[in-house]
N, C-alpha and C positions, 0 to 999 in steps of 0.2 A: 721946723728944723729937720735938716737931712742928715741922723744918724751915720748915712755912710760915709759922709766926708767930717766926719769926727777924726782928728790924727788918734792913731791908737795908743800911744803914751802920753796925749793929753788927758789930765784927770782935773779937768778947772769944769767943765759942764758934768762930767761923768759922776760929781761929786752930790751935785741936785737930784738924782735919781735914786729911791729908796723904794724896798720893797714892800709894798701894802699886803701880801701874805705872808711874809714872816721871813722867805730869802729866795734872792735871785739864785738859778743855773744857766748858765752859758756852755750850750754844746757845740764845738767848733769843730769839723772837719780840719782833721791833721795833714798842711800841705797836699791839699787834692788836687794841685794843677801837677806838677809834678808825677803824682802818683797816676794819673790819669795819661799823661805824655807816655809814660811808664806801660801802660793797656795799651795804647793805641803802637805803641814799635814795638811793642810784642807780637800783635794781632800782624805788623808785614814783617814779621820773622828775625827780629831784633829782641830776643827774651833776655839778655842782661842785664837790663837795667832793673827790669820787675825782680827778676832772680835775686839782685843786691837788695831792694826793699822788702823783699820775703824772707830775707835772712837777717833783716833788719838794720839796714843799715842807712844814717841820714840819706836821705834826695842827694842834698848837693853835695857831700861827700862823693857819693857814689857816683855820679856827672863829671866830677876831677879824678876817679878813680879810671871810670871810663875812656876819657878824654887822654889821659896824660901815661895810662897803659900801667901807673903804682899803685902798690897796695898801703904803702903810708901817705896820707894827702896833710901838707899844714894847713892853720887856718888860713894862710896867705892863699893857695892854692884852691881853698872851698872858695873863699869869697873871689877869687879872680873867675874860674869857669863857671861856679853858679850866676854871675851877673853876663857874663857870655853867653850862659843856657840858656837864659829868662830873656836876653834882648834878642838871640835867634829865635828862640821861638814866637815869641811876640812880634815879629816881621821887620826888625833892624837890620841894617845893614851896616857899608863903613863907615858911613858918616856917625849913625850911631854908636857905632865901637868905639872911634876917633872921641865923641864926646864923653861916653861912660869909662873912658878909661886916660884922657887926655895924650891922645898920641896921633901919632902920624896917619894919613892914609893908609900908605905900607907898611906900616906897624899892625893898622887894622883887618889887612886882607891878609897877612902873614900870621894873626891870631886865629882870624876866620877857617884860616887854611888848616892850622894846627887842628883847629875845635873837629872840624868836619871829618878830614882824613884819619884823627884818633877815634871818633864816634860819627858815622855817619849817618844815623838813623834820623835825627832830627831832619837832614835836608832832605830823606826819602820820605819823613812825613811831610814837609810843606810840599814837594813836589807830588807826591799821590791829590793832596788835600787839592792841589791848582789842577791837576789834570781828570781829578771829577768835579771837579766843577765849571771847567772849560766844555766836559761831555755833558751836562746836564743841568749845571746853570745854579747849582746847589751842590753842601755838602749837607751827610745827614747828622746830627745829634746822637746823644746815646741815646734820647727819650723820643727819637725819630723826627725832631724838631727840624724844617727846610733852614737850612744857614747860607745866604745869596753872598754870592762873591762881590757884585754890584754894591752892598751892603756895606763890605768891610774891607774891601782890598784884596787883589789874591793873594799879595803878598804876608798877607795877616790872614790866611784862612784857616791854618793849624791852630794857631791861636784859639780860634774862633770855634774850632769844633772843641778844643780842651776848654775854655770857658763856658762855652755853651751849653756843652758836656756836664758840666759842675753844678749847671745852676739847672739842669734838666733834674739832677739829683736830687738838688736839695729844692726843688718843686716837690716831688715825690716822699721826700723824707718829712715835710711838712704833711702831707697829707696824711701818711700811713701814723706818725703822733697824735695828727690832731684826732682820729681814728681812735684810736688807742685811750685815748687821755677822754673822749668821751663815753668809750664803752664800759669804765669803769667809775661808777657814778662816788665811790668812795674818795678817791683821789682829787683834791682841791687846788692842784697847782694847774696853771693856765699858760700858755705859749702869751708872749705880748711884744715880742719881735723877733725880725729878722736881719741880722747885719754880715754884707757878705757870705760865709760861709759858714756865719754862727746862728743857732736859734736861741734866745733869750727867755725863760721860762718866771714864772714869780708862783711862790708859792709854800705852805707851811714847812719850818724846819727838819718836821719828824719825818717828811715826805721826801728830803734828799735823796736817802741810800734807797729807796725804792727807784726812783727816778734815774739814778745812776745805773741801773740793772735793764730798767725797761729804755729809756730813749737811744746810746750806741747803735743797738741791733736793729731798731728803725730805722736809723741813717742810712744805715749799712746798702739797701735797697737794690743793689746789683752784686747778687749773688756769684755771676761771671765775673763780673770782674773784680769781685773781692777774692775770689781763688785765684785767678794770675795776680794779684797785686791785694796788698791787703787795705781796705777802705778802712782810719785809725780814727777815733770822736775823741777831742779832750774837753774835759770838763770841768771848769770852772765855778767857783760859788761864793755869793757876799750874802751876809747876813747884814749890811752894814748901808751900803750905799755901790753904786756901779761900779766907780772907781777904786774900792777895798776886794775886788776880786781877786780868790788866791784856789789854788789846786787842790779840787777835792779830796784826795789825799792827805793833805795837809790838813784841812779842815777835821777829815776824819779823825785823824790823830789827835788835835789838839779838843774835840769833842769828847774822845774816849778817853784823856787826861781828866777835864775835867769831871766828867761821871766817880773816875777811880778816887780822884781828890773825895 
């Protein structure tokens, strides 16, 4: 079975799965495509965007803030430009806007236009991203990985360096845990996948809130680019089964209840 084509709100397989040491943690990189688009239009001189996530404010909020020139955004307004940000940068055009939003041609180049001309950083990312690689036949990776235009399309090559980008990370953020988690021979929780942008760990209960301290700052792994942009880990835990995952916070809580009980 291929964990990554699991939908994420199905819980009918996710419910088979139980932790043989005592409880699962799920450490997921918070919105790293975004955060990542966010470093690279900073690095050609576009630092707003990063600026709004260092001050902490949602991605796609901050994408409709940018976009639309307001400081209050509705939810109508998040969900209209974040699904515009996410199919520009992922290499749509109007055909694609005409489908993700059911409208006209000229509906969708008159969106295009708005999106571009109120933030233009995105189209100065895909256009850098196609003109090194027009010069050299590749772009590079954050973890210096060759990404071939031939490959992917130039039209999908910003894409390609922010995905590829991601998963350069969380290569590195595997290795520097698995590091860690064997240098300290007391520790009995074990890494036993990876999905997407999450690591899945299994392992004794008493051993959570250690683990909540030590795995974030492994992820973390690009110390650059967590000072322009901050790299956020959320963390999940079931003592139960896959599909009982709920926020370690919450867990904490309801653990330190029961102790006081």
């Amino acid at each position: 079975m291929n964990f990554q084509n699991l939908p994420r709100d199905d819980k009918t397989v996710k419910r088979a799965f139980i932790p043989k040491r005592g409880a699962f943690s799920f450490f997921d990189y918070k919105a790293i495509e975004p955060r990542l688009a966010a470093y690279f239009t900073h690095k050609l001189g576009y630092p707003e965007f990063a600026a709004q996530l260092r001050a902490g404010v949602d991605p796609y909020t901050a994408v409709a803030m940018l976009v639309t020139g307001k400081e209050e955004i509705t939810a109508d307004e998040r969900q209209t430009w974040k699904r515009m940000f996410l199919s520009l940068l992922y290499g749509g055009g109007v055909r694609t806007i005409q489908e993700q939003f059911g409208i006209s041609a000229a509906e969708a180049k008159k969106m295009i236009r708005t999106f571009h001309d109120g933030w233009p950083a995105v189209r100065e990312l895909s256009d850098r991203t196609q003109r090194a690689a027009a010069r050299r036949g590749y772009i590079i990776g954050l973890d210096g990985r060759h990404l071939h235009a031939e490959e992917y399309g130039e039209h999908k090559l910003a894409n390609k360096l922010i995905q590829g980008s991601a998963a350069g990370l969380m290569k590195q953020a595997l290795l520097a845990v698995h590091r860690e988690l064997r240098a300290d021979p007391d520790l009995n929780t074990r890494m036993v996948s990876v999905i997407h942008d999450e690591i899945i760990f299994d392992g004794p209960e008493h051993e959570l809130e250690e683990l909540h301290e030590l795995v974030p700052p492994l992820m973390v792994v690009r110390e650059d680019v967590n000072e322009i942009v901050p790299i956020l880990v959320d963390h999940e835990v079931s003592t139960t089964t896959w599909a009982d995952k709920i926020e370690y916070d919450e867990w904490l809580a309801a653990t330190r209840e029961e102790v006081a009980a």
